[in-house]
GUVODO-799242 format. One line per 8 residues: number of its first residue (from 1); their letters; for each residue z, x, y of N, C-alpha, C. Coordinates in steps of 0.1 Angstrom, whole numbers, plus 5000, padded with zeros to 4 digits. Each point is the difference from the previous one (the first is absolute). Example, Ala and Ser with C-alpha at 12.3 -4.5 7.8 and 13.67 -1.06 7.14 Angstrom:
<atoms>
1> as> 5078,5132,4943,5000,4991,5012,5000,5009,5012 | 4993,4996,5011,5000,5009,5011,5008,4992,5011
</atoms>
This chain:
<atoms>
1> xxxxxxxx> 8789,8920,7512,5014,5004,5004,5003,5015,4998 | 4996,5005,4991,5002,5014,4998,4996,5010,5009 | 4986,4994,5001,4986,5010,5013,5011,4996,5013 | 5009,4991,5004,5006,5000,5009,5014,5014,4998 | 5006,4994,4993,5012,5012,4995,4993,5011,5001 | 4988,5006,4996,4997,5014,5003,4996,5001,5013 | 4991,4993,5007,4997,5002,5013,5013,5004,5006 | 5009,4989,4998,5017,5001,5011,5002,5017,5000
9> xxxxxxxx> 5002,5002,4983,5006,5014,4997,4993,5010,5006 | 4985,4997,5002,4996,5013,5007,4998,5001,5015 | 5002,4986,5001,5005,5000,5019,5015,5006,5006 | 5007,4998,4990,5015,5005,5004,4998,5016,4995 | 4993,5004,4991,4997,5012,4997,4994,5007,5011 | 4987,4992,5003,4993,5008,5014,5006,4999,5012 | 5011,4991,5004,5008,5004,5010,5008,5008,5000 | 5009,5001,4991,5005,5011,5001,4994,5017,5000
17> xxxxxxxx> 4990,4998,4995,4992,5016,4995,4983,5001,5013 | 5003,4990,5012,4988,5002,5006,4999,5008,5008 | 4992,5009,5007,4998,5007,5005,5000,5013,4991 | 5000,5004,4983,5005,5013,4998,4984,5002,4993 | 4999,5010,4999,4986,5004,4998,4995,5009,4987 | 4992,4997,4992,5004,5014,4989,5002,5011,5005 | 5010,5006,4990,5005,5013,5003,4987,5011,4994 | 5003,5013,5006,4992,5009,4995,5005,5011,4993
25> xxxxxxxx> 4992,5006,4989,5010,5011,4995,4987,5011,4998 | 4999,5011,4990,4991,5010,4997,4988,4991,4996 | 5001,4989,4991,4989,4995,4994,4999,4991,5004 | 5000,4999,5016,4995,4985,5005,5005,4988,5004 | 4993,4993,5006,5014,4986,5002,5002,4994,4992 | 5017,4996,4997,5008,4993,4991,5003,4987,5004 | 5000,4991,4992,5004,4988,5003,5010,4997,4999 | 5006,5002,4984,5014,5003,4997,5000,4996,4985
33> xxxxxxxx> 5012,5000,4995,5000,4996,4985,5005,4984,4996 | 4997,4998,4990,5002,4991,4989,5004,5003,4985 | 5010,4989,5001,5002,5002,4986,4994,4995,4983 | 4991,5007,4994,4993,4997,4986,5010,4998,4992 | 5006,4984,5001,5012,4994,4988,4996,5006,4983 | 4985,4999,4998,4997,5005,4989,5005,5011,4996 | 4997,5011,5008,5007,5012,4995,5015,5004,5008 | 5005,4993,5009,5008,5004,5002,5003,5009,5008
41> xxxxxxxx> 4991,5005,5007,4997,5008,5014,4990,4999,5014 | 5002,5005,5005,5000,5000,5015,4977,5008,5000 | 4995,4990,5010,4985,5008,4997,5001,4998,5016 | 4992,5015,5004,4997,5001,5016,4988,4993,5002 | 4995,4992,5013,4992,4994,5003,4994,5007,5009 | 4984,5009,5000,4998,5008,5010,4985,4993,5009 | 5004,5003,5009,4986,4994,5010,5002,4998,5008 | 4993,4986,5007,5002,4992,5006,4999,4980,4999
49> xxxxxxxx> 5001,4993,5009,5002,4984,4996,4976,4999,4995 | 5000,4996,4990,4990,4999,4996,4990,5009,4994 | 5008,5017,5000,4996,5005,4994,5017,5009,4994 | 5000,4993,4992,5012,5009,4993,4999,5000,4987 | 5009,5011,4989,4995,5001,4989,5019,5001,4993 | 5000,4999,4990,5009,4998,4993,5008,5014,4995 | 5011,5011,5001,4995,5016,4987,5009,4997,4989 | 5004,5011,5002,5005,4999,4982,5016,4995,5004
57> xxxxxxxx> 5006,4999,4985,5011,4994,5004,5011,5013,5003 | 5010,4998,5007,5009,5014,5010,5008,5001,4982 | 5004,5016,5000,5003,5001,4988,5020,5003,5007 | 5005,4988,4997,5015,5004,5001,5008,5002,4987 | 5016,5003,4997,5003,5006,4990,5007,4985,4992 | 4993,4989,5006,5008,4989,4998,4987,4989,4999 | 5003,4988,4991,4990,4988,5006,5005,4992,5009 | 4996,4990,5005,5004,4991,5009,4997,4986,4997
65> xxxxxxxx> 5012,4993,5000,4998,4983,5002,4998,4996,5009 | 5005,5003,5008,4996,4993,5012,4996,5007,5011 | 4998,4999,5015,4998,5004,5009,5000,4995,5013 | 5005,5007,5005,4999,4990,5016,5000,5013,5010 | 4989,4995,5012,4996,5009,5007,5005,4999,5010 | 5003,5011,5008,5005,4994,5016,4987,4997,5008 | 5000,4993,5012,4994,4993,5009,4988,5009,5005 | 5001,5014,5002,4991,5013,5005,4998,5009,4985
73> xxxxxxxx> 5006,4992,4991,4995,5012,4988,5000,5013,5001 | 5013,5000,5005,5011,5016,5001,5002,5005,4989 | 5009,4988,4997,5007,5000,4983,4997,4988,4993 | 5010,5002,4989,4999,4993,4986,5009,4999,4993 | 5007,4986,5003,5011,4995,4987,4994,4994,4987 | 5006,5008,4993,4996,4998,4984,5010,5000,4990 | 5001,4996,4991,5005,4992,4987,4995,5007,4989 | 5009,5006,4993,4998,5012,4985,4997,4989,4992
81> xxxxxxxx> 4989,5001,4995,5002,4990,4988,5009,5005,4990 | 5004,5007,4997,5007,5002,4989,5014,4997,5002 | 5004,5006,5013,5020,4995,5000,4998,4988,5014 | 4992,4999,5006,5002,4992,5013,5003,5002,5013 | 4998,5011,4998,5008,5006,5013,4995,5008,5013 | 5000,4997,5015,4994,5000,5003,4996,5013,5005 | 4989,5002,5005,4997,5016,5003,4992,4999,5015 | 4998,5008,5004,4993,5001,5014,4991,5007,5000
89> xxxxxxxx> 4990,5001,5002,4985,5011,5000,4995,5005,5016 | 5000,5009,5004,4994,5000,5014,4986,5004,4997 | 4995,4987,5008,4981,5002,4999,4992,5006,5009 | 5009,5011,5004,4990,5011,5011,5003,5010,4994 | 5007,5002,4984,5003,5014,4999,4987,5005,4990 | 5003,5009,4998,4985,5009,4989,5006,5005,4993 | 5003,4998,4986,5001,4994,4993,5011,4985,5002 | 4997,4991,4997,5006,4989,4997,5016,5000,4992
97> xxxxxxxx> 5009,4997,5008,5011,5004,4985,5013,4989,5006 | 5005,4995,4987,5006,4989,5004,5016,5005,4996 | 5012,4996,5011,5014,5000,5002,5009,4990,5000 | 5006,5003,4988,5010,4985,5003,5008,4998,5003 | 4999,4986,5008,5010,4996,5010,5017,4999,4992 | 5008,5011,5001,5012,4998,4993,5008,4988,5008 | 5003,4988,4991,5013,4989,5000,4988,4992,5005 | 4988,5000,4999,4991,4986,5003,4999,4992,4986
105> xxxxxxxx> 5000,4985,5006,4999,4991,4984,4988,5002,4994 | 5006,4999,4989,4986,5001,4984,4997,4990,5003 | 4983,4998,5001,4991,4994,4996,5002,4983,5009 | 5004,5006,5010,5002,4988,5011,4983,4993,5001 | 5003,4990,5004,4989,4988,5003,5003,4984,5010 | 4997,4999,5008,4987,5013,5010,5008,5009,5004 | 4991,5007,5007,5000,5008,5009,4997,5003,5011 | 5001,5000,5016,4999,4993,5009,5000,5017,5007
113> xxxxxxxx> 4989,5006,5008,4999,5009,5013,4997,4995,5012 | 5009,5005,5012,5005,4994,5012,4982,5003,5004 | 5001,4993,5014,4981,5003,5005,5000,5014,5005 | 5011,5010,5006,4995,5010,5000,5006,5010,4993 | 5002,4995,4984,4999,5011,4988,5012,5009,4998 | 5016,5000,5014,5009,5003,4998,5011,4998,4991 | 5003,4988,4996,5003,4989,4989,4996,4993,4990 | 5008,5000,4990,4996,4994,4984,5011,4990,5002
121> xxxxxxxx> 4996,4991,4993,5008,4989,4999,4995,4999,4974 | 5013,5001,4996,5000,5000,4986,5004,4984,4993 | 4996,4992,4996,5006,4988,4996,5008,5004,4985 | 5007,4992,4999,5004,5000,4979,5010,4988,5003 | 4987,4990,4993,5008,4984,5001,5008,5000,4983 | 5004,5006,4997,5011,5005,4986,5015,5000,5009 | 4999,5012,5010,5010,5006,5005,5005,4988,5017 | 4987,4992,4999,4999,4991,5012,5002,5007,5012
129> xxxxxxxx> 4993,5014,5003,5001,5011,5011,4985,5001,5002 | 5003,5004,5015,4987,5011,5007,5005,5008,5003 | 4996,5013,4996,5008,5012,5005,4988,5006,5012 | 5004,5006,5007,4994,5007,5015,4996,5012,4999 | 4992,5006,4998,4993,5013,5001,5000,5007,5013 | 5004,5009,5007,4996,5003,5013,4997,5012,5003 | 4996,5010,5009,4992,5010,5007,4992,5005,4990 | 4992,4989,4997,4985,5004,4990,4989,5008,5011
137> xxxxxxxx> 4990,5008,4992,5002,5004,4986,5007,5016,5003 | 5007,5007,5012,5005,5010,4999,5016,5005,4997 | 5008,4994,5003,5014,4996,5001,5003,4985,4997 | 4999,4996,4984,5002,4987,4997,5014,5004,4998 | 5006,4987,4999,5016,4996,4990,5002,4988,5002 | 5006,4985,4985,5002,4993,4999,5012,4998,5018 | 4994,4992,5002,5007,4991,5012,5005,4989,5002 | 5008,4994,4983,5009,4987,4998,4991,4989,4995
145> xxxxxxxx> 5005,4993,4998,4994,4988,4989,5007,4989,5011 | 4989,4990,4996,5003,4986,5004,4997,4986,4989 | 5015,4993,4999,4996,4994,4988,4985,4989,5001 | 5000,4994,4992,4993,4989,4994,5008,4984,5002 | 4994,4992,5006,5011,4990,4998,4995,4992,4986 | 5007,4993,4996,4998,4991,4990,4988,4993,4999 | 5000,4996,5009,4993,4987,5000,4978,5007,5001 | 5005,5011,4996,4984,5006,5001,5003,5005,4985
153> xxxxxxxx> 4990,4996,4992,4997,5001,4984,4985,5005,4997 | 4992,5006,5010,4990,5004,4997,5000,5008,5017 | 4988,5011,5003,4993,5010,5013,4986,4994,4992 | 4996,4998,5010,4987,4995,5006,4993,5014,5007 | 5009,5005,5010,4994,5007,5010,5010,5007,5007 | 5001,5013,5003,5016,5008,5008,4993,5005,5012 | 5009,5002,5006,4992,5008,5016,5011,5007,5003 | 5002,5010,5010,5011,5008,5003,4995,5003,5014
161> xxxxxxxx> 5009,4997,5010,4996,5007,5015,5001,5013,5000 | 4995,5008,5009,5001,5013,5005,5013,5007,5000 | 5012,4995,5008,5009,5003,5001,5009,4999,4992 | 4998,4993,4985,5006,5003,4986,5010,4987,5003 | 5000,4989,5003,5014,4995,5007,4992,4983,4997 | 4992,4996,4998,4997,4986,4998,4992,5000,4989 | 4999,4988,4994,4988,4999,4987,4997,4984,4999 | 4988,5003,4997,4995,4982,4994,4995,5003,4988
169> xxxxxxxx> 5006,4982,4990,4999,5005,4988,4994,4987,5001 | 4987,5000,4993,4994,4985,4996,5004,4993,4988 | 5001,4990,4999,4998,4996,4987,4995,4983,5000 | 4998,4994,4987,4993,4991,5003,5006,4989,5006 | 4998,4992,5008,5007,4993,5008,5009,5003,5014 | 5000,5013,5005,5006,5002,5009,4998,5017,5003 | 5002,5006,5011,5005,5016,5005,5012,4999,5003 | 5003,5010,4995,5019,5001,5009,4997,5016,5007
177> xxxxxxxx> 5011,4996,5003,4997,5020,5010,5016,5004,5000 | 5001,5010,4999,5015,5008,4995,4999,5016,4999 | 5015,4999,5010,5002,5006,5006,5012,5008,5008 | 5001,5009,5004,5014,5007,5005,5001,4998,5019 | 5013,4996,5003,4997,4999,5015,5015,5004,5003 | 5000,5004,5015,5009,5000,5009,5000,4994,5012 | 5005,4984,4995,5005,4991,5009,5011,4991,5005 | 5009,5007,5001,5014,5001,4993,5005,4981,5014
185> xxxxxxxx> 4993,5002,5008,5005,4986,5008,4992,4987,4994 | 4991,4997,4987,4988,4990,4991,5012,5000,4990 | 5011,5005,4999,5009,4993,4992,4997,5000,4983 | 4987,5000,4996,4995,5004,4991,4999,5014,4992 | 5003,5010,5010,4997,5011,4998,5015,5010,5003 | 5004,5007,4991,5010,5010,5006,5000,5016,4999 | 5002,5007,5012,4998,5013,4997,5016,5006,5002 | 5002,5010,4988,5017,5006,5004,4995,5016,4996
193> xxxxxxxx> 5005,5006,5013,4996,5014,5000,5015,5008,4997 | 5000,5009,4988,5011,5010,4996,4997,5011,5003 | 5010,5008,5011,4999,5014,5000,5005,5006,4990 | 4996,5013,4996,5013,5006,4987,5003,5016,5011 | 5008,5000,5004,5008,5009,5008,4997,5013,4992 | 4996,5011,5008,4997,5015,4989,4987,4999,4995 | 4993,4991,5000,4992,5001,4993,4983,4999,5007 | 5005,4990,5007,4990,4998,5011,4988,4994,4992
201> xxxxxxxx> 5007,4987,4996,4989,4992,4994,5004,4989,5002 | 4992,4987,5001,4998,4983,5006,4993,4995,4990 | 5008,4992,4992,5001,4990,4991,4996,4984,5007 | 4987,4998,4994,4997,4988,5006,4992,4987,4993 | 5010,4991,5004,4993,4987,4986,4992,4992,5011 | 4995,4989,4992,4993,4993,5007,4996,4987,4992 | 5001,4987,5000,4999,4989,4996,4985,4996,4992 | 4998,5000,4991,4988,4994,4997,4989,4985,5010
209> xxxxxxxx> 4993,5002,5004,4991,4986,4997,4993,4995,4992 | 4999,4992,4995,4987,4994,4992,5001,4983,5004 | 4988,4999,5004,4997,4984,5001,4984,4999,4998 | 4999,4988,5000,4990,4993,4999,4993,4999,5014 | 4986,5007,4999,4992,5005,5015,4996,4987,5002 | 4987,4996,4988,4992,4990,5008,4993,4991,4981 | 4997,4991,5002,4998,4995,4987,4984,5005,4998 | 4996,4997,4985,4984,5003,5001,4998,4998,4985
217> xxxxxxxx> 4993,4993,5000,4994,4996,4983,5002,5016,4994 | 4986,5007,5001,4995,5007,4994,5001,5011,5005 | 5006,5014,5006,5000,5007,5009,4990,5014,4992 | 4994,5001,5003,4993,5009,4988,4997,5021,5009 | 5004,5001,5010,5001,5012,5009,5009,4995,5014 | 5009,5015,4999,5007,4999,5013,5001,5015,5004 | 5001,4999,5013,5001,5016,5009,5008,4998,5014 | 5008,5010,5003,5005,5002,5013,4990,5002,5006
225> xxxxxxxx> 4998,5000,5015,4990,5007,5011,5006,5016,5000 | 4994,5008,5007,5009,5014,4997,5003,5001,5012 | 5014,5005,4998,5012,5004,5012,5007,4989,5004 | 4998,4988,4991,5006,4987,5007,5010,4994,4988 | 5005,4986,5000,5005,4993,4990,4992,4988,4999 | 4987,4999,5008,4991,4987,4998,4994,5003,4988 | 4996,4989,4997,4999,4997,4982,4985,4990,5004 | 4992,5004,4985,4985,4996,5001,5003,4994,4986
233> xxxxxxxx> 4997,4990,4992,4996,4995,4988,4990,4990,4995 | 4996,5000,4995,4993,4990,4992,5004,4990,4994 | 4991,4986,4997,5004,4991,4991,4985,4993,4996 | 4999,5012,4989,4988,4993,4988,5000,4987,4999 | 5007,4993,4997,4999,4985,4995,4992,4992,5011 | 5013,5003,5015,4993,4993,5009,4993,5006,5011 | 4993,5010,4993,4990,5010,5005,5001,4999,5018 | 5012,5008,5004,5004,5002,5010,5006,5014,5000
241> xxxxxxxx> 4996,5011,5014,5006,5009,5002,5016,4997,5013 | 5013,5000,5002,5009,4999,5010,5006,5013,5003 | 4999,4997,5016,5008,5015,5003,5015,4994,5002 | 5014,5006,5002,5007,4996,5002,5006,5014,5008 | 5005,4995,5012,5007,5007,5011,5013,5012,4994 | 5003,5009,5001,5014,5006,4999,5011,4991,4990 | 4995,5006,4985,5011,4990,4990,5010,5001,4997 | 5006,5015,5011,5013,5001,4994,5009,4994,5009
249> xxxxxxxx> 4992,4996,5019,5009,4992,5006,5005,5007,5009 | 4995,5010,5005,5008,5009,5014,5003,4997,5007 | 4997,4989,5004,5000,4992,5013,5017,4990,4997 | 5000,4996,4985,5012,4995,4998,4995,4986,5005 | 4995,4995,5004,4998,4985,4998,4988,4993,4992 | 4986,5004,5002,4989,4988,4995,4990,5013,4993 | 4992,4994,4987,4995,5007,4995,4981,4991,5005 | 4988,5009,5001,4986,4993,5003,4996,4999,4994
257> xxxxxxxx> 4992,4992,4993,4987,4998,4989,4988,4994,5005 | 4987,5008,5001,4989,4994,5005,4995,5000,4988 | 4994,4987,4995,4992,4996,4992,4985,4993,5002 | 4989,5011,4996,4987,4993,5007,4995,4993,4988 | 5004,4995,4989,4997,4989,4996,4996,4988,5004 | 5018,5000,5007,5007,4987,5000,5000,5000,5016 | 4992,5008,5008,4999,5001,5013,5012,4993,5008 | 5014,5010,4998,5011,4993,5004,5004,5013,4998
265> xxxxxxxx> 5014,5000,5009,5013,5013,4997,5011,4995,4999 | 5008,5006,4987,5015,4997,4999,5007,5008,5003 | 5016,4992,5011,5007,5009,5005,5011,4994,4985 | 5008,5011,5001,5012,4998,4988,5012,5005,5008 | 5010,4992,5001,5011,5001,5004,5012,5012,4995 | 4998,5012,5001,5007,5006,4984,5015,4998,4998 | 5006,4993,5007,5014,4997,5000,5000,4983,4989 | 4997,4994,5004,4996,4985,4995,4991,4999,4987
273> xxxxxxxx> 4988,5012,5009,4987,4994,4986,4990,4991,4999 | 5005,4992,5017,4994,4987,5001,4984,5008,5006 | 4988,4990,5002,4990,5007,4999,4992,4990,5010 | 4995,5008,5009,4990,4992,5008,4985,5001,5000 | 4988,4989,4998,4987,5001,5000,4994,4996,5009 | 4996,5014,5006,4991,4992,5015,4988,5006,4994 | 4994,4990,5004,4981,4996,4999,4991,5007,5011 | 4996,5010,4997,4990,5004,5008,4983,4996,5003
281> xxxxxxxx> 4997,4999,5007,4990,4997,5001,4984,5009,5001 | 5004,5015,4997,4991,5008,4994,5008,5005,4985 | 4994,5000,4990,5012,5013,4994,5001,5011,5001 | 5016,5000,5001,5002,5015,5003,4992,5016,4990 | 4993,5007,5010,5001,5013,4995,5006,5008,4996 | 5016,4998,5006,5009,5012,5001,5015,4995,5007 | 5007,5010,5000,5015,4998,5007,5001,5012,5009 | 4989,5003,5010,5003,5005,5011,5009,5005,5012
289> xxxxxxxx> 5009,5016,4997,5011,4995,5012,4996,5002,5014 | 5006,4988,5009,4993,5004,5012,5014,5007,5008 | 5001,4998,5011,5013,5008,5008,5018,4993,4994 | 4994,4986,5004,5012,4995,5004,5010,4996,4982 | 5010,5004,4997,5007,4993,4992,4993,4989,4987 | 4997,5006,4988,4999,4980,4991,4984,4993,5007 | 4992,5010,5008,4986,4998,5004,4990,5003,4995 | 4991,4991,4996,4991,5009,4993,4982,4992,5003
297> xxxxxxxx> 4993,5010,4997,4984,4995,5005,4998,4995,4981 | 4993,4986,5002,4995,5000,4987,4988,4998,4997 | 4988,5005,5010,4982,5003,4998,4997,5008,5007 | 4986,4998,4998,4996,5012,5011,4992,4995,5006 | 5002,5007,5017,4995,4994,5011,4983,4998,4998 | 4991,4991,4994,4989,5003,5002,4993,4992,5002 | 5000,4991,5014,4997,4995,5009,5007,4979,4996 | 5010,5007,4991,5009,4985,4997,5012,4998,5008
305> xxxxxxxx> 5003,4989,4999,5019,5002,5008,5007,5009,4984 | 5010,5011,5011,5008,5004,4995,5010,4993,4993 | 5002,5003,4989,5015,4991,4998,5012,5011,4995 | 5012,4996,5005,5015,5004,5002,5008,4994,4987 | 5005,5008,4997,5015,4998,4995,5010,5003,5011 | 5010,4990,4998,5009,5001,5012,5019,5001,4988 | 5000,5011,4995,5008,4992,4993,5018,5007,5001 | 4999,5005,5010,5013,4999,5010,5003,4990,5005
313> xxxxxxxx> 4993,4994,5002,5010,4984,5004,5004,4990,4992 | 5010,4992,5007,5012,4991,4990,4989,4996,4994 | 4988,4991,5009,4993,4990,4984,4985,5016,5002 | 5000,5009,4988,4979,5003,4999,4994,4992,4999 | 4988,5007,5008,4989,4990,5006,4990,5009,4997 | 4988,4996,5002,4985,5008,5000,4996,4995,5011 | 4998,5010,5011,4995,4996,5012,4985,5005,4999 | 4991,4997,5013,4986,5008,5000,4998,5006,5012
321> xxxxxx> 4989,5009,5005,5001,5009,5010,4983,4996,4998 | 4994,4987,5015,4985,5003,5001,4995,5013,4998 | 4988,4994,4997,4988,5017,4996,4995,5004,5022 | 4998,5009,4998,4994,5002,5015,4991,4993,5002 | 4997,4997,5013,4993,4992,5004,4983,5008,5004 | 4996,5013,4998,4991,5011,4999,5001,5008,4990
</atoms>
């Protein structure tokens, strides 16, 4: 079960980071760094995949507890061991030197970077907040907090989309996803805009979400897709990967879950909650959009019938589309 949890983690890792290639510098290609918990600093990894070599550890004016890299190993959020607090390193500079993020939480856990490295998402289940990190790593500033609901007593796993505005937080027994919206006719949501006259500034609130996404024993990794609100997770236990369609709901009616476990997709009503399981008859690969509305391809054409999600209509269905007949 573990060799599974790691596999997961380095599949959602290599999705997000595929295509990037070692970088190069004076001394050759870099892979990138890691962090040596032992000592408490940062060691460059120089080479390439099978020939790479370990160097010495980066000498900063600080140690580190922790570390978290962004997705292209740009930068680096890190944790002072001594007060907690966090700092930022840019990993293209010469010499290495780390800045701290003024008004970010001490010694938050986890720590969650959006897939393309613009956004930090900070947990502190003390304060029962995520605080929002934004225009990393050149022009960062805290970007609002989103509470914690109650009923989560442990992070499993955090994720933060791109656009700083949705999050999935695992924990054992369920994901929830939470979030800020402007949907002011979902009745759930209210937005009230204040001008301040002279000043030429707009004051603007916005309603919290947090609910419960999708249940799951064990959720042990979760990631946005990048540039989207679709959501990828895991569940160790029942050693299943599910994608789930747009979780914050833009559409304002049904939320998608293809599950190739369970070779089935659930539509979720997001008004009700109520939940529908249609049974597919390949498992789905994916939640493909095709033209039309709530449509989606879920395999790939390769010499099987196609099969449809239809889930703009009153009842979803899974239709199929014959293979060619040549």
């Amino acid at each position: 079960m573990r060799r599974f949890q790691t596999l997961v983690c380095l599949l959602l890792v290599g999705l997000l980071a595929a295509g990037s290639a070692p970088s190069q510098s004076v001394g050759g290609p870099v892979l990138g760094f890691v962090l040596d918990r032992d000592l408490g600093a940062l060691r460059l990894l120089r080479g390439i995949p099978g020939a790479a070599t370990a160097g010495d550890p980066v000498q900063l004016d600080l140690t580190l507890a922790e570390a978290w890299m962004s997705p292209q190993q740009e930068y680096a959020l890190a944790a002072n061991s001594e007060n907690g607090r966090v700092v930022l390193i840019d990993l293209s500079a010469e010499p290495l030197k780390a800045a701290a993020i003024e008004g970010a939480f001490a010694r938050p856990h986890p720590v969650a970077i959006s897939p393309g490295g613009g956004v930090a998402a900070l947990a502190d289940l003390d304060r029962r907040r995520v605080q929002i990190i934004r225009g990393l790593p050149r022009a960062y500033l805290a970007a609002g907090e989103l509470e914690i609901a109650p009923a989560v007593t442990e992070i499993e796993a955090l994720a933060v989309s791109d656009d700083g505005s949705a999050l999935l937080i695992a924990t054992r027994g369920a994901v929830y996803v939470a979030g800020r919206q402007i949907l002011v006719d979902r009745g759930d949501v209210e937005e009230r805009m204040r001008g301040f006259r002279g000043r030429g500034a707009v004051h603007l609130e916005r309603k919290q979400r947090f609910g419960r996404l999708i249940e799951a024993r064990r959720p042990s990794a979760v990631t946005f897709l990048p540039n989207t609100h679709d959501a990828l997770f895991s569940d160790a236990e029942e050693n299943r990967i599910v994608l789930v369609r747009d979780v914050m709901g833009t559409d304002g009616r049904r939320l998608f879950v293809a599950n190739s476990g369970s070779a089935s997709v659930s539509v979720i009503e997001i008004e009700t909650g109520a939940v529908t399981n249609l049974p597919c008859p390949a498992a789905p690969a994916g939640l493909y959009p095709l033209r039309s509305a709530s449509v989606f391809r879920l395999n790939e054409p390769a010499g099987t019938p196609l099969f449809v999600l239809d889930g703009g209509a009153d009842r979803p269905r899974i239709l199929f589309v014959p293979p060619p007949m040549n």
